[in-house]
Residue frames as a rotation matrix with the C-alpha (Angstrom) as fourth column:
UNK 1
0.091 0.293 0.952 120.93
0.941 -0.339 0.015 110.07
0.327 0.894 -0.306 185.04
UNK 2
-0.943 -0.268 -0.195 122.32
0.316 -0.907 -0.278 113.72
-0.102 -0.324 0.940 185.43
UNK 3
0.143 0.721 -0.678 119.27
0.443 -0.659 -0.608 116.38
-0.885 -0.213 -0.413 185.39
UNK 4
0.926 0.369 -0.079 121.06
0.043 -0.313 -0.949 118.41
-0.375 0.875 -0.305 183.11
UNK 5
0.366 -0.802 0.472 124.00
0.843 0.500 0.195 117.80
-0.393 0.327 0.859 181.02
UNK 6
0.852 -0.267 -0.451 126.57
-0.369 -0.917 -0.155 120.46
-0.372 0.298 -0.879 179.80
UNK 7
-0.445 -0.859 -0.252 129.64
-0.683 0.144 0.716 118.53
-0.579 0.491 -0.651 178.60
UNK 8
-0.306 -0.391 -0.868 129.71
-0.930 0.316 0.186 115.03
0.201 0.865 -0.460 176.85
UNK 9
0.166 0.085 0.982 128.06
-0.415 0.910 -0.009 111.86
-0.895 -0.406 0.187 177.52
UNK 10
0.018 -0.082 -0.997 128.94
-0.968 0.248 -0.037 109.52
0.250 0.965 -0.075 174.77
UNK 11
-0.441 -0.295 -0.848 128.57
-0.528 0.849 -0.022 105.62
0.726 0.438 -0.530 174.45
UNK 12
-0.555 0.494 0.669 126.29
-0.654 0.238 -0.718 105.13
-0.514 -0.836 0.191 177.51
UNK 13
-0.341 0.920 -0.194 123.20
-0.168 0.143 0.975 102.61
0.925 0.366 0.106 177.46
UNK 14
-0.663 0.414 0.624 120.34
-0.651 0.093 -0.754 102.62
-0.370 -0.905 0.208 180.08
UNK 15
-0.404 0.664 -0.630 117.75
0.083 0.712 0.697 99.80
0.911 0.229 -0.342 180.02
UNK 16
-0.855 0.417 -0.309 114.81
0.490 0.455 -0.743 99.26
-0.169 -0.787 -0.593 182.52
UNK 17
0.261 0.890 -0.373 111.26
0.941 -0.149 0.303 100.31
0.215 -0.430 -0.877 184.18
UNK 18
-0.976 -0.193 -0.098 111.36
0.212 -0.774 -0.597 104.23
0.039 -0.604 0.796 185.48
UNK 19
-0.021 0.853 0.521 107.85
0.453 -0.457 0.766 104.76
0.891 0.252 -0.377 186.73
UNK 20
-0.421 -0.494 -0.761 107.12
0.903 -0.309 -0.298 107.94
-0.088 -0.813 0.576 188.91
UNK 21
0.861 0.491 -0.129 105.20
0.507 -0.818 0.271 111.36
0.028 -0.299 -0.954 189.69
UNK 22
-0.120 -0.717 0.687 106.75
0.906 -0.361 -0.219 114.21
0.405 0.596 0.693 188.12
UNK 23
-0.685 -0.150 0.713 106.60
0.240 -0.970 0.026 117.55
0.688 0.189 0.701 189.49
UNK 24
-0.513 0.418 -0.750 104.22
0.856 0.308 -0.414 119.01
0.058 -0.854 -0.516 191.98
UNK 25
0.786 0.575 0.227 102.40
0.528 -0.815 0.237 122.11
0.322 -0.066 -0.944 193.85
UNK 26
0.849 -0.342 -0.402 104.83
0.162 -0.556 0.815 124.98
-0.503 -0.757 -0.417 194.37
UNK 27
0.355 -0.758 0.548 107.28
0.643 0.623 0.446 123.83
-0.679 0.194 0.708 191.86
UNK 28
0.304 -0.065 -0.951 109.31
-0.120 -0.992 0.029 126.60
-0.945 0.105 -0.309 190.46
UNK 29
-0.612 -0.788 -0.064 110.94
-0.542 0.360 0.759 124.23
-0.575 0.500 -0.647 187.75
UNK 30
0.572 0.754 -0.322 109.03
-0.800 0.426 -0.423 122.71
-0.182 0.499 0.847 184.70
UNK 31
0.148 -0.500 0.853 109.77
0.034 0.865 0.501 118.71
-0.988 -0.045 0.145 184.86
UNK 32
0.139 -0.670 -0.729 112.09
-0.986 -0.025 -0.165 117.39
0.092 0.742 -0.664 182.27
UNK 33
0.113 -0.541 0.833 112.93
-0.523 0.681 0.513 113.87
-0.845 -0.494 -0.206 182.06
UNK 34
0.593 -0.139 -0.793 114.64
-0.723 0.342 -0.600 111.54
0.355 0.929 0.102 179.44
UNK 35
0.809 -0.376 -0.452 116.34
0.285 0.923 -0.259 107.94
0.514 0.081 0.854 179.01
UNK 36
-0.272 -0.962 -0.021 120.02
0.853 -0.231 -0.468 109.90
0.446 -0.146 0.883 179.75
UNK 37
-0.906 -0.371 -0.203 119.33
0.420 -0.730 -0.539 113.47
0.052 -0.573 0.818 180.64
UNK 38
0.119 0.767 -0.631 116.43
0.554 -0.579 -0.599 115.81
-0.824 -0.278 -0.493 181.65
UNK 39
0.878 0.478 0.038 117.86
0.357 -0.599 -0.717 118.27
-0.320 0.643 -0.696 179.94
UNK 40
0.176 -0.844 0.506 120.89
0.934 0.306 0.185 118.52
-0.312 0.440 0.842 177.45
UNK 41
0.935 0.020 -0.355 122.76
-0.122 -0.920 -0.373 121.73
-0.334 0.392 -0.857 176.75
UNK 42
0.077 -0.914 0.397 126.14
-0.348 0.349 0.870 119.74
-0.934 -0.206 -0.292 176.15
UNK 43
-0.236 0.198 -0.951 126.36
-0.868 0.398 0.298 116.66
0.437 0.896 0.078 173.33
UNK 44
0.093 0.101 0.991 124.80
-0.652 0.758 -0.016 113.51
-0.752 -0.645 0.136 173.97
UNK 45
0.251 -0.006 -0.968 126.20
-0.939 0.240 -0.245 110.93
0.234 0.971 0.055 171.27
UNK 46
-0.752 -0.312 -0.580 126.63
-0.160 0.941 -0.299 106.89
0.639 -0.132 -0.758 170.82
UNK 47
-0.607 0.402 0.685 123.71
-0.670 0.206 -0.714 106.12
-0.428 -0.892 0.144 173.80
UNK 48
-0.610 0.777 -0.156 120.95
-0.070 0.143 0.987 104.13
0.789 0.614 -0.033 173.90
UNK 49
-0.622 0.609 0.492 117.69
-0.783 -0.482 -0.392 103.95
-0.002 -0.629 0.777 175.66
UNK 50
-0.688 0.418 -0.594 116.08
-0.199 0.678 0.708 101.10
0.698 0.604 -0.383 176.25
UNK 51
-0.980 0.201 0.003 113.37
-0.029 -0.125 -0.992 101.83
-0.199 -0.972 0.128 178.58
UNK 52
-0.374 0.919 -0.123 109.96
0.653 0.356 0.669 101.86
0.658 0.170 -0.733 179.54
UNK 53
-0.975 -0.032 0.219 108.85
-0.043 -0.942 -0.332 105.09
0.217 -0.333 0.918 180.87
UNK 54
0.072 0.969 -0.238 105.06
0.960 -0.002 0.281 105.35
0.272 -0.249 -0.930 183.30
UNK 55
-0.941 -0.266 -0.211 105.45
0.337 -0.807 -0.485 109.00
-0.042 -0.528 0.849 184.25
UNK 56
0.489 0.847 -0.208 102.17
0.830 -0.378 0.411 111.06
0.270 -0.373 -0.888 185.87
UNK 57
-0.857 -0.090 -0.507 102.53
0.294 -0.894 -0.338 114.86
-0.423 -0.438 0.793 186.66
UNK 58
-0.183 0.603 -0.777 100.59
0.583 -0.570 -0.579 117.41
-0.792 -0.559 -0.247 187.42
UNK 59
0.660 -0.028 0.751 98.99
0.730 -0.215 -0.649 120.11
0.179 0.976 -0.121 184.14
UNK 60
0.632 -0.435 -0.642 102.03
-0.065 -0.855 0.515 122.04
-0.772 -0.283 -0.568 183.44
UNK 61
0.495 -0.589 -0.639 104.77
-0.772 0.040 -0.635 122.44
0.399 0.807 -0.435 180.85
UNK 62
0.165 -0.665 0.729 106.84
-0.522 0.568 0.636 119.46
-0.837 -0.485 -0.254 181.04
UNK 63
0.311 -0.185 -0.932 108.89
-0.881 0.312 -0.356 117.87
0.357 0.932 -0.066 178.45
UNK 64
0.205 -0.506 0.838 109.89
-0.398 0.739 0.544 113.82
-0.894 -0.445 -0.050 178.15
UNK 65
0.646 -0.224 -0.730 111.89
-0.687 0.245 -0.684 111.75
0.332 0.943 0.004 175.64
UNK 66
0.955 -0.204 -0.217 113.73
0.214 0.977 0.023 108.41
0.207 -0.069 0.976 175.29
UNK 67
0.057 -0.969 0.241 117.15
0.620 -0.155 -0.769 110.35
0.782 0.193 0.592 174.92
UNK 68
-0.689 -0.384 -0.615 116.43
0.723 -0.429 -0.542 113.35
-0.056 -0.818 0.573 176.53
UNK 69
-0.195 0.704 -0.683 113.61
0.737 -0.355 -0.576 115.94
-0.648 -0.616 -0.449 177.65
UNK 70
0.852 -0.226 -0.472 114.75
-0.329 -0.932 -0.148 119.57
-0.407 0.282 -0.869 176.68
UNK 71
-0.134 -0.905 0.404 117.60
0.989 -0.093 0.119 118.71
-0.070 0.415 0.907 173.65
UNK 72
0.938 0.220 -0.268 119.28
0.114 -0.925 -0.362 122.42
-0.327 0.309 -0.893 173.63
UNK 73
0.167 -0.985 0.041 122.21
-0.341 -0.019 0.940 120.91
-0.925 -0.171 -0.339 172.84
UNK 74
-0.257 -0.138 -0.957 123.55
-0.956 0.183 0.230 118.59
0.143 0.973 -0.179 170.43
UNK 75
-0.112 -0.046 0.993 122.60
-0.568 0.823 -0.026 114.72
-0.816 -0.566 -0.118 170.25
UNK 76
0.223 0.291 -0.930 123.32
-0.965 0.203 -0.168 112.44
0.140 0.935 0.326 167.45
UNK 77
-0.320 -0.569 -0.757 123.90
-0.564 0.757 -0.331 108.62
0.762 0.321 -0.563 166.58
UNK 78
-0.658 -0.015 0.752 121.61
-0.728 0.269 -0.631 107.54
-0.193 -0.963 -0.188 169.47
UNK 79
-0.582 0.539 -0.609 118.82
-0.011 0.744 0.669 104.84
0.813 0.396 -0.427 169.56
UNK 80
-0.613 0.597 0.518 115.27
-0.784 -0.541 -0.304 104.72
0.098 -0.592 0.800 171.52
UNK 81
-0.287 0.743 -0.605 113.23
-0.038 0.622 0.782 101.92
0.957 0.248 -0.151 172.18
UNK 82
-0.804 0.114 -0.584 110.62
0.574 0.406 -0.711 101.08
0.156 -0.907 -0.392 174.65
UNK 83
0.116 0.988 -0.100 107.34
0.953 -0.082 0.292 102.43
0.280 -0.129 -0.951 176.02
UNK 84
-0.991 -0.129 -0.034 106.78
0.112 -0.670 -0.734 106.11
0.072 -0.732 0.678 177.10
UNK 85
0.084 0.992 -0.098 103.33
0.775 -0.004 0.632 106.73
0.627 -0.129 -0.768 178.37
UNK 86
-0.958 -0.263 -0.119 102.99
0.274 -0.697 -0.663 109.95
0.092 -0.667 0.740 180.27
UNK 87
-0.038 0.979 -0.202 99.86
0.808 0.149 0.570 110.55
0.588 -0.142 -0.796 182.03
UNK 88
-0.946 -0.126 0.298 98.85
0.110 -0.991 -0.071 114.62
0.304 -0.034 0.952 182.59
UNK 89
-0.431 0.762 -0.483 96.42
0.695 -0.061 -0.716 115.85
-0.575 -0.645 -0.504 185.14
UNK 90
0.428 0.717 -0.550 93.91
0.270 -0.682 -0.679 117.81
-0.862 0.142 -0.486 182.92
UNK 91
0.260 -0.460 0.849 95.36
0.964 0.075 -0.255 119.39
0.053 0.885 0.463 179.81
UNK 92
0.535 -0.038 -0.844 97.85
0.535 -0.759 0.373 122.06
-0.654 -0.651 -0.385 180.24
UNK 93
0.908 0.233 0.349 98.36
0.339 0.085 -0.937 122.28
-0.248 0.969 -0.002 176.43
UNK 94
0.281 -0.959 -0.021 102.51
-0.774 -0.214 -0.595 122.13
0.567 0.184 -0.803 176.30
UNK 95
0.547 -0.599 0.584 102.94
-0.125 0.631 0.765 118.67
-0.827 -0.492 0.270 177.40
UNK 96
0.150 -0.769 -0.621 106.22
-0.982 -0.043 -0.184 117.54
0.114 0.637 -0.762 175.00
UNK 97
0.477 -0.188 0.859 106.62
-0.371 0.843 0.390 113.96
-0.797 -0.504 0.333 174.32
UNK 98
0.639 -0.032 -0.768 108.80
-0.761 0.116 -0.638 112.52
0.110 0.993 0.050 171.89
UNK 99
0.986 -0.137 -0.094 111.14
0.138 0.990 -0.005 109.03
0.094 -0.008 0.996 171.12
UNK 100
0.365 -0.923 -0.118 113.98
0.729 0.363 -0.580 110.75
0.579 0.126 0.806 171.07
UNK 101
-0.841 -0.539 -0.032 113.76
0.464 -0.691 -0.554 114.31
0.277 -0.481 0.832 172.58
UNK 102
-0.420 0.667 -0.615 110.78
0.811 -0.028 -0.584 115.55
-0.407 -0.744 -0.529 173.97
UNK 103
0.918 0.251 -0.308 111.44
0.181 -0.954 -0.238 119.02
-0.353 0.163 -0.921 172.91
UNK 104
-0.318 -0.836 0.447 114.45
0.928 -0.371 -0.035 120.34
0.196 0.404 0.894 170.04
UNK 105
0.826 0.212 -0.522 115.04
0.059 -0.954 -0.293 123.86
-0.560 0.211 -0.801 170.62
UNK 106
-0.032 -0.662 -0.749 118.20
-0.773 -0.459 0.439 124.02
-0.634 0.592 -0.497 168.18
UNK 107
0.765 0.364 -0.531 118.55
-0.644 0.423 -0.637 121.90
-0.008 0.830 0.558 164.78
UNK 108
-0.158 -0.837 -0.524 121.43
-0.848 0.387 -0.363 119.15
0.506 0.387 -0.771 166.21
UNK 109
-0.148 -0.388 0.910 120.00
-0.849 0.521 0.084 116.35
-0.507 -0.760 -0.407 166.28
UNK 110
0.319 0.097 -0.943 120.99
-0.935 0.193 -0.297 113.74
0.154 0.976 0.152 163.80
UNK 111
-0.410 -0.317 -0.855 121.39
-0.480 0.872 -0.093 110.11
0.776 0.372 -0.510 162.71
UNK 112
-0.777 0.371 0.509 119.15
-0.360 0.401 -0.842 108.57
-0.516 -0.838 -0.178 165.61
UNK 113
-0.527 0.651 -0.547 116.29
-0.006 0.640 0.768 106.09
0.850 0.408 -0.333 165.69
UNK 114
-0.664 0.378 0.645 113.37
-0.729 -0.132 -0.672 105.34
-0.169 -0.916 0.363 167.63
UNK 115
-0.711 0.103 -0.696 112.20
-0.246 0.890 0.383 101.84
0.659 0.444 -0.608 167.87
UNK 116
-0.957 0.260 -0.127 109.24
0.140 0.034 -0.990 102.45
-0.253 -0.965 -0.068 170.46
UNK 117
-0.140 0.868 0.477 105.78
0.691 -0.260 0.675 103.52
0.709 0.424 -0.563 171.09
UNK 118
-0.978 0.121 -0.167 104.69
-0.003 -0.816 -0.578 107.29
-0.207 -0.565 0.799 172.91
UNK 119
-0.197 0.954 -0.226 101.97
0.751 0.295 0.590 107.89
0.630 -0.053 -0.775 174.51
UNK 120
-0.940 -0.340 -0.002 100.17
0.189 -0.516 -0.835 110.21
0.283 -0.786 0.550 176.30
UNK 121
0.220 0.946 0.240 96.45
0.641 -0.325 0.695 111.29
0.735 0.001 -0.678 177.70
UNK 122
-0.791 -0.529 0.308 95.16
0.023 -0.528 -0.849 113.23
0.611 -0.664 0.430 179.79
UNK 123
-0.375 0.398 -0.837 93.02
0.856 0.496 -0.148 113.07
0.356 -0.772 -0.527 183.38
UNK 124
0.107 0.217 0.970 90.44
-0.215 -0.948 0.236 115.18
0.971 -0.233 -0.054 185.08
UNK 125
0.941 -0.106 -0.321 90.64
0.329 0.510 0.795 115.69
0.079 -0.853 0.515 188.50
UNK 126
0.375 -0.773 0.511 93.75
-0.927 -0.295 0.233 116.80
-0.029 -0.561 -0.827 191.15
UNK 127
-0.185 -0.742 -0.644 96.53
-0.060 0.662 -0.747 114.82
0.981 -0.100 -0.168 191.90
């Protein structure tokens, strides 16, 4: 799975488990993470996602999604299923969770489904 996309991913599918500790102390970079890409500034079209997402980080901005994190691109014609759960130390009010994109910052992203369940809480207490 690339970080962050700029060209074309088209007709991919990912299936499995991804469970894992996002981000950290010190980290200049707010975590991203999605099914295909962290974060899309390309098109991401045809995929699917068929995963099951445990992610844990730390309270900070951080965006996750079945497709992809941060969509600042385009992504259409994709499909989402499977668990995300994301578990946030404390509440750092700008976690982003979503079935297909975490976070849209532009208005392309069409003709997709999400056949899952999101989830999220949050934990007092350090990591």
């Amino acid at each position: 799975m690339p970080n962050i996309t700029l060209g074309k991913i088209q007709e991919c599918t990912v299936s499995g488990t991804v469970t894992g500790h996002m981000g950290g102390q010190g980290l200049q970079e707010f975590p991203k993470f999605g099914g295909i890409a962290g974060e899309n500034s390309g098109t991401i079209s045809g995929c699917s996602s068929r995963l099951n997402m445990n992610l844990s980080m730390p309270a900070m901005k951080s965006w996750a999604g079945g497709i992809v994190g941060l969509n600042k691109g385009c992504v259409e014609k994709c499909v989402s299923s499977g668990k995300i759960t994301v578990t946030q130390a404390e509440d750092a009010g700008q976690l982003y969770v979503g079935g297909i994109a975490g976070r849209n910052r532009t208005d392309n992203i069409r003709k997709q489904q999400y056949k899952g369940l999101r989830s999220y809480r949050y934990t007092s207490g350090k990591w």
